[in-house]
C-alpha positions in Angstrom: -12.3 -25.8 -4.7 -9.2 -27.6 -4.3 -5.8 -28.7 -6.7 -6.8 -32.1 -8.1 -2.9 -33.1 -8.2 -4.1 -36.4 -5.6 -2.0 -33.7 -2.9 -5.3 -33.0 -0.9 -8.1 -36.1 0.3 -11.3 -34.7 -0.9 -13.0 -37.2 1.3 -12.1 -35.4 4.6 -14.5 -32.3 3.6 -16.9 -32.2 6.6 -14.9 -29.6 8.5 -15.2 -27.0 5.3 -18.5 -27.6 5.2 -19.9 -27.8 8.9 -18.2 -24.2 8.8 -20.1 -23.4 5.8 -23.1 -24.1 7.4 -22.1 -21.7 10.5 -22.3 -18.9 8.5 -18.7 -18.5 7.0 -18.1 -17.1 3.4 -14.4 -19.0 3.0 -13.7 -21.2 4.9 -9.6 -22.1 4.2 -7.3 -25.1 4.7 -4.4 -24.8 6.7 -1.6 -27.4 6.1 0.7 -26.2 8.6 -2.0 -26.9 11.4 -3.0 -30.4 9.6 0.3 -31.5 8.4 2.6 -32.0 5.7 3.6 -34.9 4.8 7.3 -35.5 3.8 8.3 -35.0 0.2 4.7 -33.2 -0.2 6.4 -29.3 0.6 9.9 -28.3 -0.9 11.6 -27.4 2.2 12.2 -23.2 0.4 8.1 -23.0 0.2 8.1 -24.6 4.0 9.8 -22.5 5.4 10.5 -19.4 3.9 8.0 -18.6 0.5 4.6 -19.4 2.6 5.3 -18.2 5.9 6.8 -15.0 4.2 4.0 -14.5 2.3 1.2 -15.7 4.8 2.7 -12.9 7.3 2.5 -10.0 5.0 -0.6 -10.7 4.0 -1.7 -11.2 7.6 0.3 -8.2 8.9 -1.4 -6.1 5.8 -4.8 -6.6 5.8 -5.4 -8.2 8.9 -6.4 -11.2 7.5 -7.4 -14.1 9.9 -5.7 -17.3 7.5 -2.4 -19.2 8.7 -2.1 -20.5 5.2 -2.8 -18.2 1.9 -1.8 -20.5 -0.3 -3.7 -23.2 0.7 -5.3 -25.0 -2.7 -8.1 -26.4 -1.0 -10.7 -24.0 0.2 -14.4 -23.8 0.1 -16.9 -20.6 0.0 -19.9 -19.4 -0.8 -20.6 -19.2 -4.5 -22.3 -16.1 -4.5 -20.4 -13.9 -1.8 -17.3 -15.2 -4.3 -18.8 -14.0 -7.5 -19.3 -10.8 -6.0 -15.7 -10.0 -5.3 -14.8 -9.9 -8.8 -11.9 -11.7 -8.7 -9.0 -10.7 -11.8 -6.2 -12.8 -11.2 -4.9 -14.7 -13.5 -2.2 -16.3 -12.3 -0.6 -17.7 -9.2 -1.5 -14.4 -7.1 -5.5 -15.8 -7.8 -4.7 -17.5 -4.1 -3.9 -14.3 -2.6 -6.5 -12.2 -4.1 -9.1 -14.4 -2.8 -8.1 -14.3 0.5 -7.1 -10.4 0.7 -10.7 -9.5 -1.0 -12.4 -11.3 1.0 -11.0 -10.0 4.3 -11.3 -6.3 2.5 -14.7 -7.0 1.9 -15.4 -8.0 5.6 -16.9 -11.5 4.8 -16.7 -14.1 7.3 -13.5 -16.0 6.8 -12.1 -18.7 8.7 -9.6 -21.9 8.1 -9.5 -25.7 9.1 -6.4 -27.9 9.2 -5.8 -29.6 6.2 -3.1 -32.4 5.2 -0.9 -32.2 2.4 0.3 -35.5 0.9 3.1 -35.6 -2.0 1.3 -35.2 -5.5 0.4 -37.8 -7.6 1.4 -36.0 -11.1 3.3 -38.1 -14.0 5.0 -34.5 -14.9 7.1 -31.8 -13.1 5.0 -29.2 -11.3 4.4 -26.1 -13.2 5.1 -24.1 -9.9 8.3 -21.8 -10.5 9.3 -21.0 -6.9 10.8 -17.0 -7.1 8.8 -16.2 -10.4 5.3 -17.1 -8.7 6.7 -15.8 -5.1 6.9 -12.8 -7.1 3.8 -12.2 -8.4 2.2 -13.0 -4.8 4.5 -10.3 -3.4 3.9 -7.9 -5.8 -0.1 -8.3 -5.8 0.2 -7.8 -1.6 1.9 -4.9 -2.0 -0.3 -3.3 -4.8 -3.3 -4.3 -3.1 -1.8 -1.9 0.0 -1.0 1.4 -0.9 -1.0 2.3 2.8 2.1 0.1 3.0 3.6 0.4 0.3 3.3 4.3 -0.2 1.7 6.1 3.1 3.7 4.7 5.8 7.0 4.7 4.1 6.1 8.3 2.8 4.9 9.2 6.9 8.5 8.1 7.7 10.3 9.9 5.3 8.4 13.0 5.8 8.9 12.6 9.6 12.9 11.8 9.6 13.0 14.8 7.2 11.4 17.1 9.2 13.2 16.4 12.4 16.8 16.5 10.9 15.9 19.5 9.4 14.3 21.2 12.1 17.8 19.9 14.1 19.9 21.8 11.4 18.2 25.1 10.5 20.1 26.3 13.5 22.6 26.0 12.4 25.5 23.5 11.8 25.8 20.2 14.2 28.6 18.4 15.4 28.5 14.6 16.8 31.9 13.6 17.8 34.0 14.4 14.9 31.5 14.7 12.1 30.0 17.9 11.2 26.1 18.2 9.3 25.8 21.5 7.5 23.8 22.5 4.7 24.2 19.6 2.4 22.5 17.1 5.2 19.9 19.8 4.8 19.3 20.1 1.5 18.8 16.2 1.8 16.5 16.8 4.8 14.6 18.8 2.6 14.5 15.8 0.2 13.3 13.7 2.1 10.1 15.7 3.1 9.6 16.1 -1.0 9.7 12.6 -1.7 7.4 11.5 1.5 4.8 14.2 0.5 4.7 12.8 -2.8 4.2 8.6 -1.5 1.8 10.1 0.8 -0.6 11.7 -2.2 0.3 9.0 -4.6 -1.3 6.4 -1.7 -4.2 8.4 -1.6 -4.7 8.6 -5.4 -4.3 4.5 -5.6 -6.6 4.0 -3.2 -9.0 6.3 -4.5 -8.5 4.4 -7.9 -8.5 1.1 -6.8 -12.0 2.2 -5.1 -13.4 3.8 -8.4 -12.2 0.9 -10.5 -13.7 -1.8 -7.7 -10.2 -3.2 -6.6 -11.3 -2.3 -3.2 -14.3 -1.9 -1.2 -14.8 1.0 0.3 -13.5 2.7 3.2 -14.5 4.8 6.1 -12.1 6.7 6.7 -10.8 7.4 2.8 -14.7 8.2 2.6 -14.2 10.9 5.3 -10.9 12.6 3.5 -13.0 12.3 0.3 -15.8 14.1 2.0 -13.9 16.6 3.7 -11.1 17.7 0.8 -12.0 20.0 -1.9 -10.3 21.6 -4.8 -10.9 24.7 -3.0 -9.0 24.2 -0.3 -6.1 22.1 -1.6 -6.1 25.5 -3.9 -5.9 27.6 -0.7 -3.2 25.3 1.4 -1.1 24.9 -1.8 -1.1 28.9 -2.5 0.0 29.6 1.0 2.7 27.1 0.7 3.7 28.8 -2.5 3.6 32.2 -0.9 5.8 31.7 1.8 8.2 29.6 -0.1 8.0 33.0 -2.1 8.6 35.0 0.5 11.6 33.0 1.6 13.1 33.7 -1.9 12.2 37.4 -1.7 13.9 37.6 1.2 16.9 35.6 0.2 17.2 37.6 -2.9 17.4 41.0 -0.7 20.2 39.5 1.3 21.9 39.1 -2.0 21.1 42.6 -3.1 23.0 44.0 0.0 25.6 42.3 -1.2 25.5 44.0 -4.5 24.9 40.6 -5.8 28.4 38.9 -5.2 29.5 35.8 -3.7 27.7 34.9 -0.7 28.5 32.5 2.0 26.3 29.5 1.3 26.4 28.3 5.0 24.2 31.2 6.1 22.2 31.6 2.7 21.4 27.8 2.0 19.9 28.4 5.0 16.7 30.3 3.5 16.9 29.6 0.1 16.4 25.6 1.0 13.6 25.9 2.8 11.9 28.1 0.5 12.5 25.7 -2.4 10.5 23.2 -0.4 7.9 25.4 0.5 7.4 26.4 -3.5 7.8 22.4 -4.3 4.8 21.7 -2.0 2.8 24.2 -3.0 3.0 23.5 -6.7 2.5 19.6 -6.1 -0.4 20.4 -3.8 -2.1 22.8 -6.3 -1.3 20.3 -9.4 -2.6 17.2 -6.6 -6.0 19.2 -5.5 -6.8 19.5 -9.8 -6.0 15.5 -10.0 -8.1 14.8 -7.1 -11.2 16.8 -8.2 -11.0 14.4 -11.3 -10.6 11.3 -9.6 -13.9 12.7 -7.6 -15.7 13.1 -10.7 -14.8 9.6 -11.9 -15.6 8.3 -8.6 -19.0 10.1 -8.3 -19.9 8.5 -12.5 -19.2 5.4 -10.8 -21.3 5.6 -8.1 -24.4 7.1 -10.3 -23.6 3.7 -12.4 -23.7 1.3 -9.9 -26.9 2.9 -8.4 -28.5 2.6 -12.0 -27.9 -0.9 -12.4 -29.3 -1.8 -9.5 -32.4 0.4 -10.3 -32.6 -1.3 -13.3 
């Protein structure tokens, strides 16, 4: 498959297929190995667009290509077919190359030249438009990048300035953190917890829908987790964030309910927000879950029919 803009020589195609014939499912063209010819690249795609794109892609999904956006590649017809490709756009470049690598096929790449193109019209390419869509398809295609790291971070940076400040307050030369840089601490757990789950849930998705092939170790979670006992983990979380308020709301009885001071309360009352936030979302999480597993489980009975039948 290759552009037929006169930009690639379709009579240099032995290396694509003597790597066919070893065994490889796609075999890619690489221009920067090969060469580009001047006037053939805009110097933006060159050197920023492509190599931009090319590493995240590598970088995400481990991907073996130099060049993702190669337009002359060869493959397999029937390994192809059965990635069920949906792009339809640009981003169709990407896709192949990230399903492909997902799916564990044999992929590999070939220098290739690029020669100016021999259209009578303007390219149809638009340069930040189509970058884009290529960006935004790698990042889709990657929850664990685009939600479970991130939320790991923020969870992590949460928990440590938090832990730091429960103490009490913290001075660093002449800049004090108190209870506000806590309740953001606090914050910051909430809003990692909730990238974490939502990474899961895509991926689960993307699996049931057959974005993505599957995977051994979001098999192993799936296996593992119940409703059960995301029901259990998210009612002890709720109970002590529960106790944390009953307790807070003692302290304030003592004090016949008057003004209290908010550097000692916050102190309580914060964490035990957090605790009743988690619990909550991991209760409401555990019911989404158990229907994603029953969509999951239909699709699996379908496939297994169908190839029964």
């Amino acid at each position: 498959m290759g552009d037929s803009d006169d930009s690639y020589d379709f009579t240099n195609l032995r290396p694509f297929i003597e790597k066919l014939r070893e065994g490889y499912d796609l075999v890619m063209g690489n221009r920067f190995q090969g060469g580009i010819k001047p006037g053939a690249m805009p110097f933006l795609h060159r050197y920023l667009g492509n190599p931009i794109l090319t590493g995240i892609g590598r970088l995400f999904f481990s991907s073996p290509c130099g060049d993702f956006h190669c337009g002359l590649r060869a493959f397999r017809k029937d390994a192809i077919l059965k990635l069920d490709l949906q792009a339809t756009g640009m981003e169709f470049a990407s896709e192949m190359v990230v399903k492909a690598t997902l799916s564990i096929l044999r992929v590999t790449e070939v220098a290739t030249t690029l020669s100016p193109d021999g259209r009578s019209r303007p390219p149809h390419l638009r340069s930040w438009r189509d970058g884009w869509r290529h960006l935004r398809f790698l990042l889709l295609y990657s929850p664990r990048w685009l939600f479970f790291n991130p939320g790991l971070f923020l969870i992590t940076l949460g928990l440590i300035s938090g832990i730091w400040l429960l103490a009490g307050p913290q001075t660093i030369g002449s800049i004090t953190f108190d209870v506000h840089t806590l309740l953001y601490s606090m914050t910051l757990i909430i809003l990692g917890f909730d990238s974490v789950i939502f990474s899961l849930f895509t991926k689960i998705f993307a699996i049931v829908e057959g974005f993505h092939p599957r995977s051994s170790r979001v098999d192993a979670w799936y296996h593992w987790f119940s409703l059960e006992k995301g029901l259990l983990v998210g009612t002890a979380l709720t109970l002590i964030g529960l106790s944390g308020s009953v307790l807070a709301l003692g302290h304030w009885a003592v004090h016949w309910y008057g003004a209290l001071d908010p550097v000692r309360t916050m102190r309580l009352v914060i964490p035990s927000v957090l605790f009743l936030i988690l619990g909550v979302q991991t209760i409401l999480s555990s019911f989404f879950f158990s229907i994603l597993r029953m969509a999951r489980k239909s699709a699996t009975e379908s496939a297994v029919s169908s190839m029964a039948a």
